[in-house]
C-alpha atoms as a printed R data frame, in Angstrom:
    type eleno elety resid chain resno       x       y       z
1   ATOM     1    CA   UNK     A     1 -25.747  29.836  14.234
2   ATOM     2    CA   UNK     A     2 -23.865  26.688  13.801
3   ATOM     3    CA   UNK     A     3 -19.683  26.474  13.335
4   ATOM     4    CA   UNK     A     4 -18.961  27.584   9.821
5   ATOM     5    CA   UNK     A     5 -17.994  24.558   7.396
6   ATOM     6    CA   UNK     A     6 -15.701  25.237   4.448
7   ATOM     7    CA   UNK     A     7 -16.645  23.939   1.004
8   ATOM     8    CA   UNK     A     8 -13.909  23.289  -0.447
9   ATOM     9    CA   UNK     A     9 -11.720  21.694   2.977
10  ATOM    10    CA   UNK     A    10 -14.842  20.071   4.157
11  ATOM    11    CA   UNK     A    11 -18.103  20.503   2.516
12  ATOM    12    CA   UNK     A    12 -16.984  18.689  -1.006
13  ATOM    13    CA   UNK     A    13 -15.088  15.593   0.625
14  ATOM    14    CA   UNK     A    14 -17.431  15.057   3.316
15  ATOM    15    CA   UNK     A    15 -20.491  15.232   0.547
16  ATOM    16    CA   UNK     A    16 -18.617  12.294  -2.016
17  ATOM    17    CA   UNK     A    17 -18.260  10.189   1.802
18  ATOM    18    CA   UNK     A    18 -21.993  10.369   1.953
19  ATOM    19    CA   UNK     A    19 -22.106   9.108  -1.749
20  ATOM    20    CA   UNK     A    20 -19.798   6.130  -0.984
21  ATOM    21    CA   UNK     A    21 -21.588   5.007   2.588
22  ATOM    22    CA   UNK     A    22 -25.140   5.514   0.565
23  ATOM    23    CA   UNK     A    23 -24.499   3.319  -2.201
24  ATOM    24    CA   UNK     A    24 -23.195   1.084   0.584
25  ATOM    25    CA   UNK     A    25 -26.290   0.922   2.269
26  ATOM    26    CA   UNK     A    26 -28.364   0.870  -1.176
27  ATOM    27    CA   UNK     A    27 -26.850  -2.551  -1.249
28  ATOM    28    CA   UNK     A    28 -26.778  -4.059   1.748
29  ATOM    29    CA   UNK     A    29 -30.262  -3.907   3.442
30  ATOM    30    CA   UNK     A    30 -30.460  -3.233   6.991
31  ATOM    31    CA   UNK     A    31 -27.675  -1.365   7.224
32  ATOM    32    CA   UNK     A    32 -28.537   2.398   8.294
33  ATOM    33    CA   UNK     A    33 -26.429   5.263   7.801
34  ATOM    34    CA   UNK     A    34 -26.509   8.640   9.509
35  ATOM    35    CA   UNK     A    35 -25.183  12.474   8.301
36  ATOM    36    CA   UNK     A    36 -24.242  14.923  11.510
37  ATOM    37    CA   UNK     A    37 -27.004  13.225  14.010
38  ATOM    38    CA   UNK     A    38 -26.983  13.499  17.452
39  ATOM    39    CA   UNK     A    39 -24.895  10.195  19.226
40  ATOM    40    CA   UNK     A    40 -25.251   9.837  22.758
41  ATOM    41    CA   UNK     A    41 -22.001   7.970  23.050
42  ATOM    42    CA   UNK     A    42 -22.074   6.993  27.028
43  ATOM    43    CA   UNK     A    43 -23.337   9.048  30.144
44  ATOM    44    CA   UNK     A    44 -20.723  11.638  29.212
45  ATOM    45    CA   UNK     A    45 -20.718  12.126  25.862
46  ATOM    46    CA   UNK     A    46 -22.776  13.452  23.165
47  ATOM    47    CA   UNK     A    47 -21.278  13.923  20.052
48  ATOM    48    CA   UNK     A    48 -22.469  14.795  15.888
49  ATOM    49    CA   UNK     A    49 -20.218  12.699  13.625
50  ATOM    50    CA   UNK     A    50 -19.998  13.449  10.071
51  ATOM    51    CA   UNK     A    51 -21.319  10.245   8.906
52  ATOM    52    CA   UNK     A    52 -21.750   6.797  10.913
53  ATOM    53    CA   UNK     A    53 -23.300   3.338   9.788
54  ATOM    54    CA   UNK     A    54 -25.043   1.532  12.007
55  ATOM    55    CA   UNK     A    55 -26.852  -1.903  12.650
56  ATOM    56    CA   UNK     A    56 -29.977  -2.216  14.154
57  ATOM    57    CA   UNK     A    57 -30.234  -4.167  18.029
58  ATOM    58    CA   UNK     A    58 -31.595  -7.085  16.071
59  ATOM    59    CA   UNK     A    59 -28.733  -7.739  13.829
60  ATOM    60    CA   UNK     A    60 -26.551  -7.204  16.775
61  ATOM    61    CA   UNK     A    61 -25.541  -3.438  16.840
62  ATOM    62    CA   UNK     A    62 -24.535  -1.961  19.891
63  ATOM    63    CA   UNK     A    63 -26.475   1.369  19.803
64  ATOM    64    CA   UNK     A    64 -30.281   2.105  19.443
65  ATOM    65    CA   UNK     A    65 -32.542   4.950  18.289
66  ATOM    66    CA   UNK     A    66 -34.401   6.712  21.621
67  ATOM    67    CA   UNK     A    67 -37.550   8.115  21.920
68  ATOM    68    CA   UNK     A    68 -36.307  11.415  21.261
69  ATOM    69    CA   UNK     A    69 -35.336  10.361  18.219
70  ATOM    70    CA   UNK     A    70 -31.085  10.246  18.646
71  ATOM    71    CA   UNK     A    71 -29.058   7.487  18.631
72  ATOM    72    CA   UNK     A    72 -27.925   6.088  22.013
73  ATOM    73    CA   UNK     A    73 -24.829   3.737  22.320
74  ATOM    74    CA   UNK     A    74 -21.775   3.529  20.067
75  ATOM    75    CA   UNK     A    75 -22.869   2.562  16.191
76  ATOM    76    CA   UNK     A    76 -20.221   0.273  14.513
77  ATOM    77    CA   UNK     A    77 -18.764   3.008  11.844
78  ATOM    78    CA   UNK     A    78 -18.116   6.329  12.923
79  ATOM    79    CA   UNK     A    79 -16.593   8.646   9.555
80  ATOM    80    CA   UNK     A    80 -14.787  12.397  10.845
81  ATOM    81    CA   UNK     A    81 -13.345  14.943   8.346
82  ATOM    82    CA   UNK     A    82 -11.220  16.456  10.064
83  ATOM    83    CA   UNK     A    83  -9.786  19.480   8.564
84  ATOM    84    CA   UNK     A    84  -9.083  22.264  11.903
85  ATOM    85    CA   UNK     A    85 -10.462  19.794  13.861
86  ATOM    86    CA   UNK     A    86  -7.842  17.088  13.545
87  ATOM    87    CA   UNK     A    87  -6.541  16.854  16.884
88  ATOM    88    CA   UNK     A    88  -9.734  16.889  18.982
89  ATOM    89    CA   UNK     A    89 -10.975  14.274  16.235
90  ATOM    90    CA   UNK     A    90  -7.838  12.048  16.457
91  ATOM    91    CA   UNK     A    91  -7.252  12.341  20.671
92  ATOM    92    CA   UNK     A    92 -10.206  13.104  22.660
93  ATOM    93    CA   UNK     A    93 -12.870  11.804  20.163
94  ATOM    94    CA   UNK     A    94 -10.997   8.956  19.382
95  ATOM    95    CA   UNK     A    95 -10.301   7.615  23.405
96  ATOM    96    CA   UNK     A    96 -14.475   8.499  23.906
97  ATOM    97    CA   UNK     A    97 -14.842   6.337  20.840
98  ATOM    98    CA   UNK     A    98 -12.410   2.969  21.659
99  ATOM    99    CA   UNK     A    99 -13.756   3.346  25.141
100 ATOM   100    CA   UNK     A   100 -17.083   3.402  23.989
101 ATOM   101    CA   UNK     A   101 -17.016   0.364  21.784
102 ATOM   102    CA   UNK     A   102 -17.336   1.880  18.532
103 ATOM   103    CA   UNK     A   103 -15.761  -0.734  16.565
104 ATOM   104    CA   UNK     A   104 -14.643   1.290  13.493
105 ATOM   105    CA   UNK     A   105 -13.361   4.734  12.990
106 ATOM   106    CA   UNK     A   106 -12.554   6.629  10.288
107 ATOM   107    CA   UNK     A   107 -11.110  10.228   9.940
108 ATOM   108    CA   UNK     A   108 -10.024  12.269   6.827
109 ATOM   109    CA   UNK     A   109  -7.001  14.251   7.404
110 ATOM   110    CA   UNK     A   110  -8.017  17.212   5.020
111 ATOM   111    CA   UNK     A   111  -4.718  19.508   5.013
112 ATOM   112    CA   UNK     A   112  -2.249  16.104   5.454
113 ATOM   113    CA   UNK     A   113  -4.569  14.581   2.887
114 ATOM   114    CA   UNK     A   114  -4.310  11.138   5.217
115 ATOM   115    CA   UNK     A   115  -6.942   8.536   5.712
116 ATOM   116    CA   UNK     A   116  -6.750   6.242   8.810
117 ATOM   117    CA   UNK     A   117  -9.476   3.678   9.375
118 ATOM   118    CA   UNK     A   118  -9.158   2.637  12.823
119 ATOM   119    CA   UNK     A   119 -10.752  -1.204  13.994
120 ATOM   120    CA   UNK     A   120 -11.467  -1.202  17.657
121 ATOM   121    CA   UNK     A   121  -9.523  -5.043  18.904
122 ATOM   122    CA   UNK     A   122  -9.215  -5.251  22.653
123 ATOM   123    CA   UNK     A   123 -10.218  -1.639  23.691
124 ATOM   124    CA   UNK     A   124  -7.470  -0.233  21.462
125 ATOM   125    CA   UNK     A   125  -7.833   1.058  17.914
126 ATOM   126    CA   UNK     A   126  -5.212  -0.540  15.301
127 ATOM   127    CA   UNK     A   127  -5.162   0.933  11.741
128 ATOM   128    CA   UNK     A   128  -6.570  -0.787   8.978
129 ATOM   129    CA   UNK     A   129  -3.257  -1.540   5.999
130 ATOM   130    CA   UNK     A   130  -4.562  -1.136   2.818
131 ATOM   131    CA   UNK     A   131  -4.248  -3.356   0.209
132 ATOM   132    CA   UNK     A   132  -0.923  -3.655  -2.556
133 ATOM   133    CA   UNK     A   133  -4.141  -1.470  -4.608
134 ATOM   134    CA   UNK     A   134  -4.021   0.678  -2.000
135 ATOM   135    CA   UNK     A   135  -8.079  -0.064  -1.089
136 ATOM   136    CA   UNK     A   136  -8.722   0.284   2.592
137 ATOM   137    CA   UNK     A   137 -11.198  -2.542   3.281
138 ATOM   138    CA   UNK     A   138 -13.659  -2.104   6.603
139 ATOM   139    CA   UNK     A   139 -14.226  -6.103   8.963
140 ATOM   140    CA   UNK     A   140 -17.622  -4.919  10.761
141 ATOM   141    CA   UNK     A   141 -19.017  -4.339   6.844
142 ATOM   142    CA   UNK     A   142 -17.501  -6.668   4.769
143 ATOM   143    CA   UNK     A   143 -17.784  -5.286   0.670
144 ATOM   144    CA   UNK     A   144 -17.106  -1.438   2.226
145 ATOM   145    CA   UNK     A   145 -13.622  -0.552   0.515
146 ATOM   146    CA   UNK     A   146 -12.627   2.712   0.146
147 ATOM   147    CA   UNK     A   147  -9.709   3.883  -1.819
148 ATOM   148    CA   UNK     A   148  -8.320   7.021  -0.372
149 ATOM   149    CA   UNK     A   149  -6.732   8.089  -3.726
150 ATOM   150    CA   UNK     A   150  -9.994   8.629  -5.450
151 ATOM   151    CA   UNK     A   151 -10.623  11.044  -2.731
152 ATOM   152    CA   UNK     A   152  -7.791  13.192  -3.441
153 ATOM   153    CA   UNK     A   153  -8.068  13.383  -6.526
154 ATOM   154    CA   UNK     A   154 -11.762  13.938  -6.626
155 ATOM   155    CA   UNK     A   155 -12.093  10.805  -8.661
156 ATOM   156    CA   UNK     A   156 -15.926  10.292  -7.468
157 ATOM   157    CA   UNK     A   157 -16.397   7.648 -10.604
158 ATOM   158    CA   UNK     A   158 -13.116   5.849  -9.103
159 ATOM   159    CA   UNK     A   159 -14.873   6.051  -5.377
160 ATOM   160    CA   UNK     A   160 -17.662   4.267  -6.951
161 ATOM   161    CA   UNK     A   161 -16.583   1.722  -9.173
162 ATOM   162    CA   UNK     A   162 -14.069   0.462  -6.040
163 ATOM   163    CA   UNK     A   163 -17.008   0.782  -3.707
164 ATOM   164    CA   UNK     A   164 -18.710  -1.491  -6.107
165 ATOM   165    CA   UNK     A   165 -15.907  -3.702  -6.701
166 ATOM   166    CA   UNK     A   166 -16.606  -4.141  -2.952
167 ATOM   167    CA   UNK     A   167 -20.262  -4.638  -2.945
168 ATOM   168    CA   UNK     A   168 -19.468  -7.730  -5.852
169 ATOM   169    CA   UNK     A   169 -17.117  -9.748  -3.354
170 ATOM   170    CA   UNK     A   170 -17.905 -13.243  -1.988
171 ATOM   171    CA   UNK     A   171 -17.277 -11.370   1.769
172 ATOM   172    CA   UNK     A   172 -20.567  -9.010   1.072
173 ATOM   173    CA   UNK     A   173 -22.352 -11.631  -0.320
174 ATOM   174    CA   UNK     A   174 -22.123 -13.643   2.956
175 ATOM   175    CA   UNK     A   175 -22.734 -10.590   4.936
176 ATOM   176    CA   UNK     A   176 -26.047  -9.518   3.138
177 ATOM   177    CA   UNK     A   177 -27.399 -13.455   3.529
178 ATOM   178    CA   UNK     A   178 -26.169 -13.101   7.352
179 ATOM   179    CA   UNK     A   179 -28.464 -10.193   7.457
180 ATOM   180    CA   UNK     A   180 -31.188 -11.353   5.863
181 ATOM   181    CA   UNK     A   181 -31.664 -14.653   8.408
182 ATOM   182    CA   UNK     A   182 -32.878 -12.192  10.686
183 ATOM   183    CA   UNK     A   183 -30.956 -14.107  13.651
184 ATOM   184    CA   UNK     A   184 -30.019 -11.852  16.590
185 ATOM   185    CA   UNK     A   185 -26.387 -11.878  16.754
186 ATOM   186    CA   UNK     A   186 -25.787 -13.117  13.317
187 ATOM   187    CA   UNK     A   187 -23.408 -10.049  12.546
């Protein structure tokens, strides 16, 4: 029997994240995105993020999908809610993830109703500043923005219509034509 999940601390945010990182990936092509699967993160550690985004080897992300069918290596977005599990996500997951390479992370504080988008720069994780809106915006894929208001609030049309204010920028424009040359690397 797996851990119990709470609905309303867990179940209901992490469900409108999935929303958000799908239209994402609706709209930029290659991208992949992932719900609780199976990361094996180095020789050490396996874990099950909430959500991740990934790019293939081709396109030049760092993990890849095994045989068995799990991903192997660290993908570039890694997404926690963290409600009781706030310190293990923000401490030891977080140090498995920076040493790892994962070059994003982000983890929703559910009881301190906190969002903190880490980007991985010289082994160590530095937070993302928002915006003067307040819109969180992620480097590794330009046009994601995320505006961590909407979530408290439950604002799911305001989620959207920021994530598509994202997906209309001149930075995701570039980033879809850098993924659709093909080159290895071009990412």
């Amino acid at each position: 029997m797996p851990s119990p999940v709470h609905f309303e601390r867990h179940g209901r945010l992490h469900f409108n994240l999935i929303g958000w990182l799908f239209a994402y990936c609706a709209a930029t092509p290659h991208v992949q995105g992932g719900d609780n699967v199976t990361v094996q993160i180095d020789y050490q550690n396996e874990v099950q993020p909430d959500a991740l985004l990934r790019l293939p080897e081709h396109l030049g992300g760092r993990s890849r999908i095994t045989a068995e069918d799990y991903i192997a290596g660290p993908p570039e977005l890694v997404v926690e809610v963290a409600a009781s599990s706030a310190a293990y996500d923000l401490h030891s997951k977080r140090n498995v993830y920076a040493r790892s390479g994962v070059q994003e992370y982000l983890v929703i504080q559910v009881y301190e109703q906190r969002v903190d988008w880490f980007r991985l720069q010289r082994s160590v994780y530095t937070s993302l500043i928002p915006d003067d809106a307040g819109i969180l915006r992620s480097v590794v894929f330009p046009g994601l923005w995320l505006k961590p208001a909407a979530l408290w609030t439950e604002d799911v049309a305001a989620l959207l219509e920021i994530g598509q204010r994202g997906l209309a920028s001149a930075e995701h424009t570039a980033f879809k034509e850098k993924l659709a040359s093909g080159t290895p690397g071009s990412v």
